[in-house]
Steps between C-alpha positions, in 0.01 A plus 500: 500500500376190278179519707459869425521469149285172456191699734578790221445300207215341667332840546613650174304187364203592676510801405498422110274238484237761694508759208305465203672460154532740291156619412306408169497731198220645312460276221707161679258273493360285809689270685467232756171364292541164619571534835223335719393682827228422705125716462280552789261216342774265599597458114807556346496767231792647304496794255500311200185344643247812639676719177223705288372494127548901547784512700657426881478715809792388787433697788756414782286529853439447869326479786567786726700732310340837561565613139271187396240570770475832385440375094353197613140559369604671149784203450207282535264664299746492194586121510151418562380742199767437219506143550171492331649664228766292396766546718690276744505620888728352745595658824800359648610500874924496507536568857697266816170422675781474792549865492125662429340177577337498106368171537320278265230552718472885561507491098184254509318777771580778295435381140172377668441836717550721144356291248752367288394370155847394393824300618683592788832298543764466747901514390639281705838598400470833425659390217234622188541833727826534426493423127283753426708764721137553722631692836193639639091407574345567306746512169318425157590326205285557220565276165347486180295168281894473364658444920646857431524718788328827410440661836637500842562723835198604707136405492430862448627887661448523841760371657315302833210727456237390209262761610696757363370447167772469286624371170383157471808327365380163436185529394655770226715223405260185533233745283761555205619157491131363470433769210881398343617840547851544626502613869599845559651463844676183482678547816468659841648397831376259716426650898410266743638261789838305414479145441608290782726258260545148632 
């Protein structure tokens, strides 16, 4: 019976500790900002460090997550764009390379494979994940100059199929915040692959 309830607590542990927290807020600001994780050049970046004079796009990513193949080339496009105007770009890989073997490595092929102009960092805990309540690739997190979040959900309408030509969310949002308009759509919901928490 003691055995039973000690496997029980061991699994209601893992359970817990493989949910996000409770997501951020429109208008918390960031967190995590000093956490160092690793970049594909080897260095170690944290948010604090690749933030924006304009602002601070988080985009939680992967490697093979059909939802990111599918927005692959427009995710890219955007962080290689608005980084020359002003704004911060990190993509961040969450995932148990155990599980969807997303190794430090696959990210290096990729990035180099799609032409990656910014940061693109590992979690090793899955921790920075968590504390921003991320659950699915790709999830984005868009803040302001002031580390407020203004934006986050989906990359844009479409669901796992970009071609469809819908509302581009983030851009909408990335365009107002640039021009210091309030964005009209400050939330939508993220679709994509679960993260594979450590």
């Amino acid at each position: 019976m003691k055995l039973k309830h000690i496997t029980g607590m061991a699994l209601l542990g893992f359970l817990v500790a493989s949910l996000p927290a409770q997501a951020l807020n429109i208008g918390d600001s960031i967190v995590d900002g000093e956490v160092e994780m690793e970049n594909i050049d080897g260095s170690k970046i944290t948010l604090d460090s690749i933030k924006g004079e304009k602002g601070t796009l988080v985009l939680f990513s992967c490697n093979h997550c059909p939802f990111v193949i599918a927005w692959q080339k427009e995710m890219v496009t955007i962080g290689n764009e608005y980084r020359k105007q002003g704004l911060g770009v990190v993509f961040i890989n969450s995932n148990d390379p155990d599980v969807k073997g997303d190794t430090m490595n696959g990210m290096k092929a990729l990035a180099r494979k799609e032409g990656y102009l910014f940061p693109y960092a590992v979690d090793d805990t899955s921790d920075v994940a968590r504390h921003f309540g991320a659950s699915k690739t790709p999830d984005v997190f868009l803040f302001d100059a002031a580390e407020k979040l203004v934006y986050k959900g989906a990359v844009s309408e479409g669901g796992r199929s970009p071609k469809n030509g819908g509302e581009p969310y983030l851009i909408n949002a990335i365009d107002a915040l640039l021009a210091g308009k309030p964005v009209s759509k400050a939330e939508t919901k993220a679709v994509g692959c679960s993260i594979k928490f450590r």
